[in-house]
C-alpha positions as CSV (number, residue, x, y, z in Angstrom):
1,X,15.9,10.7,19.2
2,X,14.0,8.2,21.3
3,X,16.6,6.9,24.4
4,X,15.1,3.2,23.9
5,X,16.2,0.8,26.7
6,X,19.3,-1.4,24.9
7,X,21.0,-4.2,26.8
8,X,21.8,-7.0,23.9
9,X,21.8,-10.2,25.2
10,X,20.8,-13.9,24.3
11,X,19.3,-17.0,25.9
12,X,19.0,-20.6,24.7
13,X,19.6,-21.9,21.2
14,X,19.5,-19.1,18.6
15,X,20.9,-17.9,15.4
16,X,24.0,-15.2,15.4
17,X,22.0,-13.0,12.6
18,X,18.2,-12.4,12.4
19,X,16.8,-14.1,9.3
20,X,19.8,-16.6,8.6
21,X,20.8,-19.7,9.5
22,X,18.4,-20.9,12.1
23,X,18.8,-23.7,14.4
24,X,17.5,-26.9,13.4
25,X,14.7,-27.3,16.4
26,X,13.7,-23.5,16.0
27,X,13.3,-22.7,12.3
28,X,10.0,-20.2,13.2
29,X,11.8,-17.0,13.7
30,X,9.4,-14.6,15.3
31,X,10.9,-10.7,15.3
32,X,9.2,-8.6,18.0
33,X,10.0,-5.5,17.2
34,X,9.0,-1.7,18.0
35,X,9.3,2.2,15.3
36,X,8.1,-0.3,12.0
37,X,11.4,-2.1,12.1
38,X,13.7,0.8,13.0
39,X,13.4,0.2,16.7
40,X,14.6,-1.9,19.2
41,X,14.0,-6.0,18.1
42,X,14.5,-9.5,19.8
43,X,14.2,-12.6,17.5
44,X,12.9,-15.1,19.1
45,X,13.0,-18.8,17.9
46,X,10.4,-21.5,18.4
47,X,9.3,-25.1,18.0
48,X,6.1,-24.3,16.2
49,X,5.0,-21.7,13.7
50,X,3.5,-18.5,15.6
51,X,0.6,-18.5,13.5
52,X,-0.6,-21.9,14.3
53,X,-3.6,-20.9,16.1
54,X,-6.8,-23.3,16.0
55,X,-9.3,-20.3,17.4
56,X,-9.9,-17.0,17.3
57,X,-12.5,-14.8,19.4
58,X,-13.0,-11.3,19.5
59,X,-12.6,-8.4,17.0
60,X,-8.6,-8.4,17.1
61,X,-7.5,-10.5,14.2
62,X,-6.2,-11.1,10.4
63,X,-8.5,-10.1,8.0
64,X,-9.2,-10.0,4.1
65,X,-11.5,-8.1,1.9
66,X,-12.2,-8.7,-1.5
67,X,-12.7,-5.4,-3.1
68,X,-13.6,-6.8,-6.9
69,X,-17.0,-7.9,-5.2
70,X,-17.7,-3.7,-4.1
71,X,-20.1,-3.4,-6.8
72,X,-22.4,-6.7,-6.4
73,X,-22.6,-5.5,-3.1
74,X,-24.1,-2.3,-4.0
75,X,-21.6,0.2,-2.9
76,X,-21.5,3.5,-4.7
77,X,-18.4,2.8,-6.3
78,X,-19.4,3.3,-9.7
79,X,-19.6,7.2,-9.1
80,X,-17.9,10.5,-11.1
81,X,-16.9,11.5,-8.0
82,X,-13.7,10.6,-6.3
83,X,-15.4,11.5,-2.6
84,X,-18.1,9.2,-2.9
85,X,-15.5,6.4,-3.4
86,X,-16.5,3.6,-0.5
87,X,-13.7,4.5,2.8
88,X,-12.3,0.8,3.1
89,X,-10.2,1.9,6.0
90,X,-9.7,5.0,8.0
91,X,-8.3,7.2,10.9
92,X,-7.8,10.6,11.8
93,X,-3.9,10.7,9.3
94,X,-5.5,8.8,6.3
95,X,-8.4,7.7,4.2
96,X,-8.3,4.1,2.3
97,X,-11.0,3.9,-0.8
98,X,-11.3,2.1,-4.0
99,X,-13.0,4.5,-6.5
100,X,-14.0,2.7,-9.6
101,X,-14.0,5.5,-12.6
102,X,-15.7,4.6,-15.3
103,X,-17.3,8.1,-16.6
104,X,-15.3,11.2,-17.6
105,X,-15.7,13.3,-14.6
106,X,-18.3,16.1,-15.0
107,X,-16.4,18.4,-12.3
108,X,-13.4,19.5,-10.9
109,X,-12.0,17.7,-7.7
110,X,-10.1,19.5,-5.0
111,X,-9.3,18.2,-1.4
112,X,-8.4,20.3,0.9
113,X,-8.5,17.7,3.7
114,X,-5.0,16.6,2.5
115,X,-2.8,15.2,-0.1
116,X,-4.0,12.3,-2.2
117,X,-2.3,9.1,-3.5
118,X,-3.5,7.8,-6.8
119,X,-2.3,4.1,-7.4
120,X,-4.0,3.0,-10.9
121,X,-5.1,-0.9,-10.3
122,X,-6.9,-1.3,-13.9
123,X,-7.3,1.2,-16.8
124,X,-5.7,4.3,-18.5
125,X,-6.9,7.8,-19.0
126,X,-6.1,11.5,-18.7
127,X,-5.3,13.8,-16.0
128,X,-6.3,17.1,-16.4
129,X,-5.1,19.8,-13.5
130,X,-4.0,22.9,-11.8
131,X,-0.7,22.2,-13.5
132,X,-1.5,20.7,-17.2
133,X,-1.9,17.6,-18.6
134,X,-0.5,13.7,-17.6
135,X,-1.6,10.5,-19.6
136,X,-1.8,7.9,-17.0
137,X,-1.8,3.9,-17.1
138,X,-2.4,1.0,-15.4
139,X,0.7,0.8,-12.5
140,X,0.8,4.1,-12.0
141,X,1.1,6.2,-8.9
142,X,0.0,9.8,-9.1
143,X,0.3,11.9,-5.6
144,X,-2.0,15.2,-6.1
145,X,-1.1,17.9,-3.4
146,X,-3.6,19.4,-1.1
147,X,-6.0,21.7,-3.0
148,X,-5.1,20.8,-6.5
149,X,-7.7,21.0,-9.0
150,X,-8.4,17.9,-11.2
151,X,-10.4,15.8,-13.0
152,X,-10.0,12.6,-15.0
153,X,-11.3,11.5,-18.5
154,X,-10.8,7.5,-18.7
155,X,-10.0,5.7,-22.0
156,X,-11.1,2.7,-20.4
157,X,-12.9,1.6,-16.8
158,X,-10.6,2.6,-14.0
159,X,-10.1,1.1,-10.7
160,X,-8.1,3.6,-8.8
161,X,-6.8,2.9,-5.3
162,X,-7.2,6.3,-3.5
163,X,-4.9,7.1,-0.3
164,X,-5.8,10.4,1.4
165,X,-2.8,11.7,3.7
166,X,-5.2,13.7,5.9
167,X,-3.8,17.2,7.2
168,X,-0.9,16.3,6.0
169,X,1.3,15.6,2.5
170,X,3.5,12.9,0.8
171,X,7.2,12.9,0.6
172,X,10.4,10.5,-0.9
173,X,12.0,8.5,1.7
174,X,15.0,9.0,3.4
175,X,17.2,6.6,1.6
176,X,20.3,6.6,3.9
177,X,23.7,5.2,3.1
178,X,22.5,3.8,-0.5
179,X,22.0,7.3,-1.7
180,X,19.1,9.7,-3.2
181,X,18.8,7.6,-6.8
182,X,18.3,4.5,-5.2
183,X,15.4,2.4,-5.7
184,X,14.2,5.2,-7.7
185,X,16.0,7.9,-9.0
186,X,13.8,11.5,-8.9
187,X,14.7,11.7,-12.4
188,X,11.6,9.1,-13.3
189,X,9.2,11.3,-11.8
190,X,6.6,12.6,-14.5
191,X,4.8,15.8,-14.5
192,X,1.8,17.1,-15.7
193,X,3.1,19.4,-18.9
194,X,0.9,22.9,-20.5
195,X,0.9,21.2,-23.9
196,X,-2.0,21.1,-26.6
197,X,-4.6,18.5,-24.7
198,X,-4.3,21.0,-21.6
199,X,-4.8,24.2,-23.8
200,X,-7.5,22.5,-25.9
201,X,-9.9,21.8,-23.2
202,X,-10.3,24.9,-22.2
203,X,-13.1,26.4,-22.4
204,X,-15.9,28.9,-21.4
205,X,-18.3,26.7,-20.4
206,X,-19.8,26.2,-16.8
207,X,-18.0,24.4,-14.7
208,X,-17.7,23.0,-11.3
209,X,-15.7,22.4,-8.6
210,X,-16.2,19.9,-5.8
211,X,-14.5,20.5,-2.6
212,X,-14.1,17.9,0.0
213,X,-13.3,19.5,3.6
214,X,-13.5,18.2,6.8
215,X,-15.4,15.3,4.9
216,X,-18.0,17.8,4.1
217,X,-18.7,18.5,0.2
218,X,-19.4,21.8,-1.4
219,X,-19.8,22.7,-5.3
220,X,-18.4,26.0,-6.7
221,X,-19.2,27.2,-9.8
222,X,-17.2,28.9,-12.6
223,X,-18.5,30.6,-16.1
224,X,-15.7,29.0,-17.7
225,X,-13.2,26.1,-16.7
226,X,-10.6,26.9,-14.3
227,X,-8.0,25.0,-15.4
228,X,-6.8,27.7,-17.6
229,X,-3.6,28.2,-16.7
230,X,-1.3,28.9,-20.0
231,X,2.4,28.2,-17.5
232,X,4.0,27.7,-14.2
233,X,6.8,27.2,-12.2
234,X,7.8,26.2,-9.0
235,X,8.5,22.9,-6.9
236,X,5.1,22.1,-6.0
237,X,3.4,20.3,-8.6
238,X,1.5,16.9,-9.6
239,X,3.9,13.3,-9.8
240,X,3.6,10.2,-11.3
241,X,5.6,7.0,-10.6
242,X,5.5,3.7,-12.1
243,X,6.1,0.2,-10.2
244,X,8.0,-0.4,-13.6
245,X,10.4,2.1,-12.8
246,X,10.6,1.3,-9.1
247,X,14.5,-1.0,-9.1
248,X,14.3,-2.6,-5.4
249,X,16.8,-3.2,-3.1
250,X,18.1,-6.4,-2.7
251,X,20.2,-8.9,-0.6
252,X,20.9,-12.1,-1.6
253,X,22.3,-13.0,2.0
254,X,19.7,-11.7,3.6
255,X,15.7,-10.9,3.9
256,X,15.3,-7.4,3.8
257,X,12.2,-5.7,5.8
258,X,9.3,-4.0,4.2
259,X,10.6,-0.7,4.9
260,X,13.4,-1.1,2.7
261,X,10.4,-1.4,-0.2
262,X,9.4,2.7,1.1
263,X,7.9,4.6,-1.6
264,X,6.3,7.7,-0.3
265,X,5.9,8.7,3.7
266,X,3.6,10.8,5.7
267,X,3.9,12.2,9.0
268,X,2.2,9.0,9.9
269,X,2.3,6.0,8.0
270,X,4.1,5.1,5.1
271,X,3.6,3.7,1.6
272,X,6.0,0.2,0.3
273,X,6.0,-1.1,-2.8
274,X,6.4,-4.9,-3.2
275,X,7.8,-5.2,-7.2
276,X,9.4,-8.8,-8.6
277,X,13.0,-9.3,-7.6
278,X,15.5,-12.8,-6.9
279,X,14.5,-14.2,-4.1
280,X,17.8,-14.6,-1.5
281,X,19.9,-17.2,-2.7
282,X,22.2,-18.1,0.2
283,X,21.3,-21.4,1.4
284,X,21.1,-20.3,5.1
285,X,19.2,-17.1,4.2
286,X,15.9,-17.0,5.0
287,X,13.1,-16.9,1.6
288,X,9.8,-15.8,2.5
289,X,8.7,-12.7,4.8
290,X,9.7,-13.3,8.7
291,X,7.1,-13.8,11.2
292,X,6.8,-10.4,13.1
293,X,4.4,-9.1,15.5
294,X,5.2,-5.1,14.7
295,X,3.5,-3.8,17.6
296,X,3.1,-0.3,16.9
297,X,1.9,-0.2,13.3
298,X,-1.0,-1.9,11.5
299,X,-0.4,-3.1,8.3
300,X,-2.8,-3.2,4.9
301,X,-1.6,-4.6,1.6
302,X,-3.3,-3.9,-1.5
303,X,-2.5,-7.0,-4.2
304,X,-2.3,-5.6,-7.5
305,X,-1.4,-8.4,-9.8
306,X,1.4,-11.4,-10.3
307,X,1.9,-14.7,-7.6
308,X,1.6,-13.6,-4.2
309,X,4.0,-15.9,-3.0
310,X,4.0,-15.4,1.1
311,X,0.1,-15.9,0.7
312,X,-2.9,-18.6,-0.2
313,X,-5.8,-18.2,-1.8
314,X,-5.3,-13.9,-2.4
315,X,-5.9,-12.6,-5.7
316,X,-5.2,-9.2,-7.8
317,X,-7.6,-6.3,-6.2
318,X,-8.1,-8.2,-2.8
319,X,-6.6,-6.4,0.7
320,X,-5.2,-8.0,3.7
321,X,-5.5,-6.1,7.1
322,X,-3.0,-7.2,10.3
323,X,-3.6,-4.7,12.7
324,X,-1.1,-4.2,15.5
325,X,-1.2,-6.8,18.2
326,X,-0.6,-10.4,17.0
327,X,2.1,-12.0,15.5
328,X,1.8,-12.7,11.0
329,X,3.7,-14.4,8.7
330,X,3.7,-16.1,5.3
331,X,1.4,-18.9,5.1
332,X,2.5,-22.8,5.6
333,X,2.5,-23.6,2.2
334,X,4.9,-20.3,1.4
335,X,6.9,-21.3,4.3
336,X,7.8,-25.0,2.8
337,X,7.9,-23.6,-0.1
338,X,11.1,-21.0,0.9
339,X,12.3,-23.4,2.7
340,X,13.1,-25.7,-0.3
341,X,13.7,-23.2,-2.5
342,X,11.4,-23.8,-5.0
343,X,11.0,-20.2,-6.3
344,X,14.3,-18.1,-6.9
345,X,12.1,-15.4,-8.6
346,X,9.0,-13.4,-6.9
347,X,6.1,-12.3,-9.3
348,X,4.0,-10.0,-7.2
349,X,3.2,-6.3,-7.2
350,X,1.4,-5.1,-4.1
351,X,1.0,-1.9,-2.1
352,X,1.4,-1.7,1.2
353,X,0.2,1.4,3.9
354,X,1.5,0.7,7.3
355,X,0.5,3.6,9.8
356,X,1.0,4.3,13.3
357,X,-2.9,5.1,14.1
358,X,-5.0,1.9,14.2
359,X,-7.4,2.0,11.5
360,X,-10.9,1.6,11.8
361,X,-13.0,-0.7,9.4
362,X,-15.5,1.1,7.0
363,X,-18.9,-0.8,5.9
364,X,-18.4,-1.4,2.7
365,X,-15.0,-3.3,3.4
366,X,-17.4,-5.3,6.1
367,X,-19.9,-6.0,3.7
368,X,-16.5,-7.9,1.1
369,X,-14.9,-9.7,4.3
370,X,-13.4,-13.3,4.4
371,X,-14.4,-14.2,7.7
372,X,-12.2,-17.7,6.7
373,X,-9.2,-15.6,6.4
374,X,-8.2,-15.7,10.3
375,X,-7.8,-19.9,9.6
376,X,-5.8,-19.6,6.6
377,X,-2.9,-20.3,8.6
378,X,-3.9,-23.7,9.3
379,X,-1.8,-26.5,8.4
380,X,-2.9,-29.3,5.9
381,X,-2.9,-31.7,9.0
382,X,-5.3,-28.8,11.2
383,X,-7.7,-27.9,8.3
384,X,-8.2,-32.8,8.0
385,X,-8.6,-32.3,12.1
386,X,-11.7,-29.6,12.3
């Protein structure tokens, strides 16, 4: 336990409760806040919206990638190989790619750099591994332990968002007071099952096996297929969750932080899921996402499909980066918009990975960049005055 330096006190005009019922001449609540919203915080109020910058210079700053344009920009993303998936984003705990499958995969796959994340952004097909069979579908996360053997046959093209916990492996969040079947009970996890589609493709034909360590590649070969396992049992074993099946908590008093959307966590850095809920109903209670400079974690959201209502101009299979050190915050539009309550309903699924390690940008997410996306902030009234 971290002894932080505590000593609550308050200046000025200001609101008794973050994210309620802010005084009239400082509706931009700004949290400062350190530990991804479980340390110490300050909410600070202000006259203007801390996002209303007019220029930006230098390498620090909001960005946006569109990740549907990968393959008009050449990237090998259209391979039957989950490792030569295009690294979006990266650092020494995790690996960020978009691996577009489109071909039933002509080897095995193991990583023994770490566990991987699965999220399925577009398509369905089967998983075939260590531990049997699993159908999977559009919405679907599938976490695959270190080592495990796999390989996928798609019914239809796949875009698969691929999140390698590197050295390292996913686990359930600690959900506190609300209790272990909250926001998802355990129960909903799938697993892969030694039924007839396992036990029918097996074979003994040739068959390999790539490995991916320390980001190097080797093949192994087999005279027959190594997924021949005819049972198991244990703990450890392939699981699939669905955003349908994710039930998120909610307060309609008050604007809950992302980390009350935690799916899966690593050592370092966590997974959220954003799903549609009500929006807060409480007049006083604030609507949209706060403005937050979270200092100690960068922050990448992955926008699978719906209304992203906090943001302009972001579609389905595009990716926002804020990296640690500036304040961000829903858009002006968003803003008006949850001030007047004009939406009492959000329509958005999205992934988010926040992690403690800055991440560095690969060069195929270069080569899909917004470079307008840093001014997208800009007022009505700014965007008529440049």
């Amino acid at each position: 336990m971290r002894n932080w330096i505590k000593f609550p006190t308050a200046q000025g005009s200001h609101s008794r409760q973050a994210h309620a019922d802010f005084p009239e001449e400082g509706i931009y609540e700004r949290e400062m806040g350190r530990s991804g919203f479980f340390g110490p915080a300050s909410h600070m109020h202000h006259k203007h919206a801390p996002t209303g910058w007019v220029e930006w210079e230098g390498d620090l700053r909001p960005r946006a990638f569109d990740l549907n344009k990968l393959d008009a920009n050449n990237h090998p993303a259209d391979a039957a190989s989950p490792f030569s998936a295009p690294v979006i984003l990266s650092n020494a705990h995790c690996q960020y790619r978009m691996w577009h499958c489109t071909q039933v995969m002509p080897r095995l796959a193991r990583n023994a750099d770490g566990d991987d994340l699965l999220f399925i952004h577009e398509g369905q097909g089967d998983l075939f591994c260590d531990f049997g069979h699993l159908q999977v579908v559009k919405g679907d996360y599938i976490v695959i332990p270190r080592s495990t053997m796999w390989r996928l046959v798609p019914e239809s093209a796949m875009q698969i968002l691929m999140i390698e916990a590197t050295n390292d492996a996913y686990q359930l969040p600690e959900k506190g007071m609300v209790g272990g079947h909250a926001i998802f009970d355990p129960a909903v996890l799938d697993t892969p099952q030694i039924n007839p589609a396992f036990l029918q493709q097996q074979d003994e034909a040739s068959w390999q096996v790539e490995v991916k360590r320390h980001n190097r590649l080797s093949r192994i070969t087999y005279p027959y297929n190594p997924l021949d396992a005819i049972g198991w049992h244990g703990d450890l074993t392939v699981v699939r969750l669905n955003w349908r099946d994710i039930r998120p908590l909610m307060s309609h008093r008050y604007h809950l932080p992302p980390s009350a959307h935690t799916t899966f966590v690593a050592a370092r850095f966590v997974i959220c899921t954003f799903v549609p809920r009500p929006i807060e109903s409480d007049p006083g209670a604030l609507k949209v996402p706060f403005y937050h400079n979270n200092d100690d974690y960068d922050e990448v959201l992955f926008y699978h499909e719906g209304d992203f209502f906090s943001r302009d101009n972001i579609e389905k299979g595009m990716v926002t980066f804020h990296p640690a050190g500036f304040t961000h915050g829903p858009h002006p539009k968003a803003f008006e918009a949850g001030r007047q309550h004009k939406k009492t309903f959000t329509d958005e699924v999205a992934v988010m990975l926040d992690t403690r390690d800055a991440l560095d940008i690969g060069e195929a997410a270069s080569a899909v960049e917004n470079p307008d996306y840093v001014y997208s902030w800009r007022s009505d009234e700014d965007k008529q005055g440049t």
